[in-house]
N, C-alpha and C positions, 0 to 999 in steps of 0.2 A: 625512844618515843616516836622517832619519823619513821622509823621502820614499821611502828606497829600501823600508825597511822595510813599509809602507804597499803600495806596488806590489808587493812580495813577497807583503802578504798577501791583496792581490784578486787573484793571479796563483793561488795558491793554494786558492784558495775558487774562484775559476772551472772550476780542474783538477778539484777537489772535486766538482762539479756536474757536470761531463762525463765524469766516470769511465766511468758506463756504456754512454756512448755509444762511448768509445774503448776498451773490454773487448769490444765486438760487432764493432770494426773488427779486430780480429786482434793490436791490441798488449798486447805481455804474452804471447804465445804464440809470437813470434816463434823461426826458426831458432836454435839457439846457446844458448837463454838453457836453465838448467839443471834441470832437473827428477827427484828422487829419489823413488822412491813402491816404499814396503816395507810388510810387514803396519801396524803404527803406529805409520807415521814419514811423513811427507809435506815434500821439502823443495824449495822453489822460490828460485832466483834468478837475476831478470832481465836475466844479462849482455849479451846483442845489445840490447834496448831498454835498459838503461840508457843504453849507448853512444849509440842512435841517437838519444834522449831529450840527452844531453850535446852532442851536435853539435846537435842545433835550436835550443838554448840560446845555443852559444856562436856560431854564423851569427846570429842574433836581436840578441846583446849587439854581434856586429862590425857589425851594419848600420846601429844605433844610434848608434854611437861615430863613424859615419861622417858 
C-alpha cells in the first residue's frame, strides 16, 4: 500500500508541474466538457477530459498488469 501510495504522489506532483504545459495543449477545453458563464457565476466542468483523462489511466493500469 506505501508503494502505491508513494507513486500516486510523484504521479501527482509530475501532473502538478505540467499543468501548464497541457492547458496550452487544448486539454480542459475540450468538445463536451461543460461550460456556464452568466453575469457572476462561472461554471466549468471537464466531462469529455475527464473521460479521456479516465481511459489513459485505466489503458496505463491494463498494460501494467500485463
Amino acid at each position: 500500500m506505501s508503494r502505491v501510495l508513494i507513486v500516486l504522489g510523484i504521479v501527482l506532483i509530475v501532473l502538478g508541474l505540467l499543468w501548464p504545459l497541457l492547458q496550452k495543449s487544448g486539454l480542459g477545453r475540450l468538445p463536451g466538457d461543460i461550460v456556464i458563464q452568466r453575469d457572476n457565476f462561472h461554471f466549468y466542468f471537464p466531462l469529455t477530459t475527464s473521460i479521456l483523462i479516465s481511459l489513459l489511466i485505466s489503458l496505463v493500469i491494463w498494460l501494467f498488469r500485463k
